[in-house]
matplotlib code that plots the C-alpha trace (Angstrom):
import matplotlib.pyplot as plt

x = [11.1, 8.9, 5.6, 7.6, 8.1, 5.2, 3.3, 5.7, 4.6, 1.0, 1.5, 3.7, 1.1, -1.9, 0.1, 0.7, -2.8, -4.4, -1.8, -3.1, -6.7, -6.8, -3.9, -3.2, -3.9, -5.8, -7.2, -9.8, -12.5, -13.1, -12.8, -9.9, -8.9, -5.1, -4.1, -6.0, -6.3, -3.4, -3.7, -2.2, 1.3, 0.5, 1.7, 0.8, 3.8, 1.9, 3.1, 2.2, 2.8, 3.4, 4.4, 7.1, 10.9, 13.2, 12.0, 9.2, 10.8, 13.8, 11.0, 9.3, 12.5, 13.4, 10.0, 9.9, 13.3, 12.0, 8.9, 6.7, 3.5, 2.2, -0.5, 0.3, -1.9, -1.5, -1.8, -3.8, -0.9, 1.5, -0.5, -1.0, 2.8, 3.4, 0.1, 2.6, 3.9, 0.7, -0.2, 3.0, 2.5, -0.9, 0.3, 2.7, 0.2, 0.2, -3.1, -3.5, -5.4, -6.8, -4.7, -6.4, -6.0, -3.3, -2.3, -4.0, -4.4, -6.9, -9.0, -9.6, -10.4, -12.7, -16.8, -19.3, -19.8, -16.5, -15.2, -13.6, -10.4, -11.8, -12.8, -9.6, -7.8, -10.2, -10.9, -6.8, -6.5, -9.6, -8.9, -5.4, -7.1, -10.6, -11.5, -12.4, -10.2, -12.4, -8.9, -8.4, -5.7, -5.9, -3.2, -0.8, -3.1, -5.8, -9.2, -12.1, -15.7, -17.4, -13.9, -14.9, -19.1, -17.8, -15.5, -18.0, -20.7, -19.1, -18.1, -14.3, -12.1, -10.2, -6.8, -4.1, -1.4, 0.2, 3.8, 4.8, 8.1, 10.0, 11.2, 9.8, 12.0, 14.3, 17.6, 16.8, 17.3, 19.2, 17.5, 18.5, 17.3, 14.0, 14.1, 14.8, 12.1, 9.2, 10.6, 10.7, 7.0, 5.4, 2.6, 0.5, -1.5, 0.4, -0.1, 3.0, 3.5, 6.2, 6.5, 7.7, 7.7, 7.4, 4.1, 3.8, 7.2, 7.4, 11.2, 12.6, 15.3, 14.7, 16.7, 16.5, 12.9, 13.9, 16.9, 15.3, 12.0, 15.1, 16.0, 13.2, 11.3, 13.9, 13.8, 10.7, 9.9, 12.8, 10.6, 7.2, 5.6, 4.2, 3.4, 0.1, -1.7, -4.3, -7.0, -5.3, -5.3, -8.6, -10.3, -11.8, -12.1, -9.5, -11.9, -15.2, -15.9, -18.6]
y = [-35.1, -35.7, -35.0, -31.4, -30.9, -31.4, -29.6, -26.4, -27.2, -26.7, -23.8, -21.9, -23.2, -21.7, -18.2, -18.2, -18.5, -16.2, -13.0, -13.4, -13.4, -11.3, -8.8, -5.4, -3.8, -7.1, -8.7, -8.3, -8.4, -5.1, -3.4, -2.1, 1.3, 1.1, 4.6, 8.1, 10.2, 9.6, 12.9, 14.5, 13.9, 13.3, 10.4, 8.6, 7.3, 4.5, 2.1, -0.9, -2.3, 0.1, 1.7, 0.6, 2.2, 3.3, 2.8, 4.9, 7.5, 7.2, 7.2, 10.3, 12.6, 11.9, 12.8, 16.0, 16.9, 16.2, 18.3, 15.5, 13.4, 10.2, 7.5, 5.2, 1.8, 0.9, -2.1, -2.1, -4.4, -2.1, 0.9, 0.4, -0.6, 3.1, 5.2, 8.5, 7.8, 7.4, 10.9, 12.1, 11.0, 12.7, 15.6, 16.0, 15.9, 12.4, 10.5, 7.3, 3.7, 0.9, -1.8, -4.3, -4.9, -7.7, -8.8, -12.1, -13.2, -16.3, -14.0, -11.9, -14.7, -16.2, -16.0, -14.8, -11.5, -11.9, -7.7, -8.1, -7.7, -4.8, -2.9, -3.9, -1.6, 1.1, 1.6, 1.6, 4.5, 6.3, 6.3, 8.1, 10.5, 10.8, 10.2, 6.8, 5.9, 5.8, 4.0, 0.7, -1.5, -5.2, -7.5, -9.2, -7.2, -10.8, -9.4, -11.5, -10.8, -10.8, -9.2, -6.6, -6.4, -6.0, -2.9, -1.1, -1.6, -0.4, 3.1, 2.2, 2.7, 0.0, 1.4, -1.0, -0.2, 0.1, 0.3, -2.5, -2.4, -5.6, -3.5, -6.0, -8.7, -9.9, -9.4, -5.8, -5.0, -1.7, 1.4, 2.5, -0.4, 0.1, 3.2, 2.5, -0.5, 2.2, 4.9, 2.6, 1.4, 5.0, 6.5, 9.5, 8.6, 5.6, 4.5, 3.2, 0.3, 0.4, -0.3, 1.2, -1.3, -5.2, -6.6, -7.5, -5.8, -3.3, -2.2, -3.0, -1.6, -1.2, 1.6, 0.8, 2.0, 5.6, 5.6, 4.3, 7.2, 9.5, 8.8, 8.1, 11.6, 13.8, 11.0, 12.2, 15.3, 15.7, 14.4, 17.0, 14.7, 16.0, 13.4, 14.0, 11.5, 9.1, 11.7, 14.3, 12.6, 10.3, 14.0, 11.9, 12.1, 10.2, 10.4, 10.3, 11.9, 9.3]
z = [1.0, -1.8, -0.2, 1.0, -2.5, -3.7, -1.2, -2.5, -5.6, -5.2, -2.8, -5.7, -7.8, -6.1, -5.3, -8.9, -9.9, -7.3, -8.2, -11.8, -10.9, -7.7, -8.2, -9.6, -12.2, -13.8, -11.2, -8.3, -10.6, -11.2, -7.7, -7.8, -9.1, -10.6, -11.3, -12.3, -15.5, -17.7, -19.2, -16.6, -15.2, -12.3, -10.0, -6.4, -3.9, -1.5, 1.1, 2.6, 5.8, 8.6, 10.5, 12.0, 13.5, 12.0, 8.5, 8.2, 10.2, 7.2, 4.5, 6.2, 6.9, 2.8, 2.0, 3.6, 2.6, -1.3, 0.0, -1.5, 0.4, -0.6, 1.4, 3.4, 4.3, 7.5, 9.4, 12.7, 14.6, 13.5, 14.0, 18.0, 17.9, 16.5, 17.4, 17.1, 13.9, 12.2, 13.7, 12.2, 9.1, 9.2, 10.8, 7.0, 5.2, 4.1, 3.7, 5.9, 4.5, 5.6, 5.5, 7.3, 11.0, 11.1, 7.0, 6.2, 2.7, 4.0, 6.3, 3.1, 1.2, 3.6, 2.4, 4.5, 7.0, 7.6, 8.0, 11.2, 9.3, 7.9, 11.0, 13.1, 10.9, 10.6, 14.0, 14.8, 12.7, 13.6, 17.6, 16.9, 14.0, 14.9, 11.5, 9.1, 6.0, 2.9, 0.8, 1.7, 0.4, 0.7, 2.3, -0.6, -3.1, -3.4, -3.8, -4.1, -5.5, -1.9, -0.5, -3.4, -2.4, 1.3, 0.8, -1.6, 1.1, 3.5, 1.5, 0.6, -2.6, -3.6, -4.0, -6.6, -8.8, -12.0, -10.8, -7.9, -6.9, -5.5, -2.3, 0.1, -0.7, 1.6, 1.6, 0.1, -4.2, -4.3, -3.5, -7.0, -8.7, -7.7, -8.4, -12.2, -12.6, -11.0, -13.7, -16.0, -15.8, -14.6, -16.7, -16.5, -13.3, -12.1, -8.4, -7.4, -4.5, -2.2, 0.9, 4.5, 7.0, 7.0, 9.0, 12.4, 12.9, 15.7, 14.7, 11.3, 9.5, 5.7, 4.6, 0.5, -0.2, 1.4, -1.0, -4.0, -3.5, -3.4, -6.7, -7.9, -7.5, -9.0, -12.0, -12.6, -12.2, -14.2, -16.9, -15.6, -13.1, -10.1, -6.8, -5.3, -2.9, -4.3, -2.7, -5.3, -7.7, -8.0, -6.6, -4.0, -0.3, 2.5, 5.2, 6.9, 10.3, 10.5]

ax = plt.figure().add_subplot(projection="3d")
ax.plot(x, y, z, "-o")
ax.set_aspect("equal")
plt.show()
C-alpha cells in the first residue's frame, strides 16, 4: 500500500510540474498562441476531443440554434469513428484542428522524428475534407521545445487558451457552472477550451458542455462580444490544399 502511494505521489507530482511548464497560457515555451487582440471583443469557442455521438451532435444543434461557429480539434480515432460528423461540422461553418491521431501525452513528449502522432491526425481529417489543418492542438495541452520545433516545421499554429473550463471531468460540473467560471475569466480575445467528446469514445453522452455554451453565449454578447473561430480571429488561415 505504501509503494501505491507513493507511486501516486510522484505521478501527481510530475502532472503537477509538467501543466505548469508545458500548459496554457504559460507554458510550452513560447509556441503556443493563447488568445488574439484584446482590443477587440472578440472571442473563440474550441473543443477537444471528438467527435463522438450524441455529444457533438447536442453541441452542434445548440450552436446553430445560437447561430454561432467555433473550432473543433479533433482526434484521428475518433474522427474515423465519426467521418460524417466531421464533415458536418465543416459543412456549418466550423473550422476543424489537429488534434493528434489517438491523444497521448508520452508520444508528444517523446524526442526525436517522432510526428507520426502528428500525421495520423492530419491525414484523418484531410481524407474526409480534402484539405490539411494548419491549427493544431496538442493532447492534455503538454508542449515540449522539440514538440514546439516539430509543429512549426511542419507549417502549424499552436492553438492554447486563456479560458479552460473543467467540463471534462467526470461525473460532469453543471452546465451553468461552467458557464460562469469561462465568463468570469473571458477577455478581449480569449480562446476558450471546452470540450465535445471524451477520447477514444465512439458514443458518449456529455450533455453539460452544450448547456453551459448555452448560457454562456448570451452572457456575453450581452456584454458586446462577438464569437468568431480562431481563423477569425488570429486573421490566419485553417487550411492548406497542399
Amino acid at each position: 500500500m505504501q509503494g501505491f502511494n507513493l507511486k501516486q505521489m510522484a505521478i501527481k507530482a510530475f502532472d503537477t510540474a509538467g501543466t505548469k511548464l508545458l500548459s496554457p497560457p504559460v507554458g510550452g515555451f513560447g509556441y503556443f498562441t493563447n488568445h488574439g487582440p484584446r482590443n477587440k471583443r472578440k472571442v473563440a469557442l474550441t473543443f477537444d476531443d471528438g467527435p463522438s455521438r450524441p455529444c457533438t451532435e447536442n453541441l452542434l444543434d445548440v450552436m446553430r440554434k445560437l447561430d454561432v461557429k467555433g473550432t473543433f480539434f479533433c482526434l484521428g480515432v475518433n474522427v474515423r469513428y465519426h467521418p460524417d460528423l466531421l464533415l458536418q461540422i465543416y459543412n456549418e461553418g466550423h473550422v476543424v484542428g489537429n488534434h493528434s491521431g489517438w491523444h497521448s501525452r508520452k508520444t508528444g513528449l517523446m524526442i526525436g522524428r517522432n510526428n507520426h502522432h502528428i500525421t495520423d491526425g492530419e491525414n484523418a481529417i484531410r481524407e474526409v475534407l480534402g484539405v490539411r489543418p494548419l491549427f493544431y492542438r496538442p493532447p492534455w495541452g503538454w508542449l515540449t521545445p522539440w514538440e514546439g520545433r516539430r509543429l512549426t516545421k511542419a507549417g502549424y499554429t499552436i492553438i492554447g487558451w486563456d479560458v479552460y473550463t473543467l467540463d471534462w471531468v467526470i461525473p460532469e460540473i453543471d452546465g451553468l457552472t461552467l458557464a460562469r467560471d469561462a465568463y468570469r475569466d473571458t477577455k478581449p480575445g480569449s480562446i476558450m477550451c471546452f470540450h465535445d467528446a471524451k477520447p477514444w469514445e465512439k458514443i458518449w453522452e456529455k450533455p453539460q458542455t452544450a448547456r453551459a455554451v448555452q448560457a454562456l453565449v448570451p452572457m456575453l454578447r450581452d456584454q458586446g462580444y462577438e464569437f468568431v473561430t480562431v481563423a477569425e480571429l488570429l486573421d490566419t488561415p485553417a487550411y492548406s490544399s497542399n
